[in-house]
C-alpha positions as CSV (number, residue, x, y, z in Angstrom):
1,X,-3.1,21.7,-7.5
2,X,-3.9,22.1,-11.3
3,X,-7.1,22.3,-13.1
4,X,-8.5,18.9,-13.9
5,X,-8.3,20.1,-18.3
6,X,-4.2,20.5,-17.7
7,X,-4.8,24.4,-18.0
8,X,-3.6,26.7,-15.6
9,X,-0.6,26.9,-13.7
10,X,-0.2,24.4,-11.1
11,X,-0.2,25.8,-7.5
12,X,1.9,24.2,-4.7
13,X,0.1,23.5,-1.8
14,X,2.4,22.1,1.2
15,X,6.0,23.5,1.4
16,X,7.7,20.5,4.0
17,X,10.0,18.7,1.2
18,X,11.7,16.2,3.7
19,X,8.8,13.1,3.1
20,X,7.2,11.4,0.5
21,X,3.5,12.2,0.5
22,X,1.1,9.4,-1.1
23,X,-2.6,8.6,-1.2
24,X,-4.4,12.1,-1.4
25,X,-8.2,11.5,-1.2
26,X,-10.6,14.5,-1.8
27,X,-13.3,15.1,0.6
28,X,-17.0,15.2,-1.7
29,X,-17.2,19.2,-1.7
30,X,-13.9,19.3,-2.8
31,X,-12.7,21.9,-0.1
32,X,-10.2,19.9,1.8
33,X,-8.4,16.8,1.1
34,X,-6.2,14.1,3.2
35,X,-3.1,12.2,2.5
36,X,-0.4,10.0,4.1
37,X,3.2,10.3,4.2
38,X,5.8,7.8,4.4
39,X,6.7,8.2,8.0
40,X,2.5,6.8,9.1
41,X,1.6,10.1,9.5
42,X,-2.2,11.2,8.0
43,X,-2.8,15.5,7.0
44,X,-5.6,17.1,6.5
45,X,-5.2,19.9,4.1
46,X,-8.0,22.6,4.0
47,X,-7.8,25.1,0.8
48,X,-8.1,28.3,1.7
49,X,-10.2,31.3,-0.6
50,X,-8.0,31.4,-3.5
51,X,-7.0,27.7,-3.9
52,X,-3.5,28.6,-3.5
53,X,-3.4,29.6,0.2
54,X,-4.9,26.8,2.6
55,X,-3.5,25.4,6.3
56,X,-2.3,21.2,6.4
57,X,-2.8,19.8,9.9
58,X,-1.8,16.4,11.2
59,X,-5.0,14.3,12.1
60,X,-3.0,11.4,13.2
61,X,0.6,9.1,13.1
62,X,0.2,5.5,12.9
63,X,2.8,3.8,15.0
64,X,3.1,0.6,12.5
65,X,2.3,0.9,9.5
66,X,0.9,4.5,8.1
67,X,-1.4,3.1,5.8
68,X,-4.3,4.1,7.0
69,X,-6.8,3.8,4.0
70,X,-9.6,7.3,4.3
71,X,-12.8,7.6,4.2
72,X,-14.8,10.9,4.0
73,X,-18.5,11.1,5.1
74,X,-20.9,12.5,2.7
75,X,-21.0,15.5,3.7
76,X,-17.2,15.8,4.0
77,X,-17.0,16.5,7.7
78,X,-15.9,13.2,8.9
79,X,-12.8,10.9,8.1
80,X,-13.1,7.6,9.2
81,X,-9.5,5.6,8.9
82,X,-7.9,2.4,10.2
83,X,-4.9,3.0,12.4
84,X,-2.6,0.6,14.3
85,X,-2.7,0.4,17.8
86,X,0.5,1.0,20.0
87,X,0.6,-3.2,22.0
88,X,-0.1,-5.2,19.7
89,X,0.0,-3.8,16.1
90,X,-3.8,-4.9,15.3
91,X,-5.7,-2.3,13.3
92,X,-9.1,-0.3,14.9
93,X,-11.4,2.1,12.8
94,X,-11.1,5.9,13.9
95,X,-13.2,8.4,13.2
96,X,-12.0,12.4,12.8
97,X,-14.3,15.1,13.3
98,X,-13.2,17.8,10.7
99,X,-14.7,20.9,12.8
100,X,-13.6,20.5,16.0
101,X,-10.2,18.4,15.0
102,X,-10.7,15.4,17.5
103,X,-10.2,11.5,16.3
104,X,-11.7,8.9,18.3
105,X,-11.2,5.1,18.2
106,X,-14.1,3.6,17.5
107,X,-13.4,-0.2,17.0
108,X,-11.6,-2.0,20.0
109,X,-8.9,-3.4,17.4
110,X,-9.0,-7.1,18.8
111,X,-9.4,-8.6,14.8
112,X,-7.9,-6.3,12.6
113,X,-10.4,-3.8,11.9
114,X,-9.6,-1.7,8.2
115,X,-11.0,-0.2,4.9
116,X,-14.0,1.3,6.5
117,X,-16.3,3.4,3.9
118,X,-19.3,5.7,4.6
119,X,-22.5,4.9,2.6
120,X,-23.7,7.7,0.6
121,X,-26.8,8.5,3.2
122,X,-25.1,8.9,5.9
123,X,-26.5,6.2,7.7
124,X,-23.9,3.4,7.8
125,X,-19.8,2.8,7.9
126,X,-19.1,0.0,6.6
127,X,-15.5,-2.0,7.7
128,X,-13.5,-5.1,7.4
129,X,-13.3,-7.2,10.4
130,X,-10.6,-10.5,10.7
131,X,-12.9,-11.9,13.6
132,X,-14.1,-15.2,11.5
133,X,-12.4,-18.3,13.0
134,X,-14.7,-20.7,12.2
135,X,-12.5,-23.3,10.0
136,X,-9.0,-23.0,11.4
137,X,-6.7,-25.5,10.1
138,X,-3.8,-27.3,11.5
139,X,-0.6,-26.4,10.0
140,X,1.8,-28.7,8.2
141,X,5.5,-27.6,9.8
142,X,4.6,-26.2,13.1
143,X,2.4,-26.5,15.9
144,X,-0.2,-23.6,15.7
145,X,-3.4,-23.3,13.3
146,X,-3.8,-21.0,10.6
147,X,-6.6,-18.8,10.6
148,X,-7.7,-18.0,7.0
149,X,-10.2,-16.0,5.3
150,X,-10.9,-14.6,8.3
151,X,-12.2,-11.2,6.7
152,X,-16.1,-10.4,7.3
153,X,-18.1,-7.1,6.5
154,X,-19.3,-4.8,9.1
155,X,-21.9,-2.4,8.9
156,X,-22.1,-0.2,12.2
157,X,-25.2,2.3,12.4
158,X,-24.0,6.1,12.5
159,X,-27.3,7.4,14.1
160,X,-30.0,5.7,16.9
161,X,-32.5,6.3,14.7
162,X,-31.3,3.7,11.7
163,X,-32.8,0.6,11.9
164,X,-31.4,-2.7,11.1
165,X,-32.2,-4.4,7.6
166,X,-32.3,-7.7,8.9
167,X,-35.3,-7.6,11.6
């Protein structure tokens, strides 16, 4: 950690050497942050008083791939992440609660759920879904069809009490 003008001396903040670490996104009040490493697994690192002291914890380990593309809520409690399921390797959206540590699939994974992103109120997370198969095409060499730009938007309600923009 340094300070964003270069001044200062940089302080080390994780101390395992053994894996390359990639991705780190900040939470919004700039407390905690996450980040990947190269063998799927996603940290949560939480600064402690000083800056320089602070505790990492795993949030979760993706089976496939490891990238698992973050998302912090506005109000930098929540991570919401795409991860890999263990049979078959199709992506779901998981959401990790920050105060009480638990993740919980939220997507059932069936299209390839990824990228999700909180809105800025609160009130939506928004997510890529493969689940448009309306044109398929037949394929030139084999015998299948091929499935392409499959990719819609999704935008899933956070609370009861947010109501739909299209009624």
């Amino acid at each position: 950690l340094i300070q964003s003008d270069g001044k200062g001396e940089p302080r080390r903040l994780t101390s395992d050497g053994e894996v390359f670490r990639f991705g780190a996104v900040w939470a919004p009040d700039s407390s905690k942050f996450v980040f990947a490493d190269k063998t799927g697994s996603l940290w949560l690192h939480t600064l402690g008083e000083d800056a320089s002291a602070g505790e990492t914890k795993l949030v979760d380990r993706d089976p496939w791939t490891g990238s698992m593309n973050p998302s912090w809520s506005n109000d930098s409690r929540w991570i919401a992440y795409q991860r890999s399921g263990d049979e078959p390797p199709s992506t779901h959206i998981r959401l990790h609660d920050t105060e009480s540590g638990e993740s919980t699939q939220v997507t059932a994974g069936m299209f390839g759920d990824d990228s999700p992103a909180f809105d800025r109120k609160g009130d939506w997370l928004f997510f890529s879904s493969g689940r448009s198969i309306t044109n398929p095409m037949y394929e030139d060499f084999g015998t299948t069809f091929i499935y392409d730009n499959s990719d819609v938007l999704i935008a899933v309600p956070l609370r009861a009490d947010v109501e739909n923009p299209f009624l």
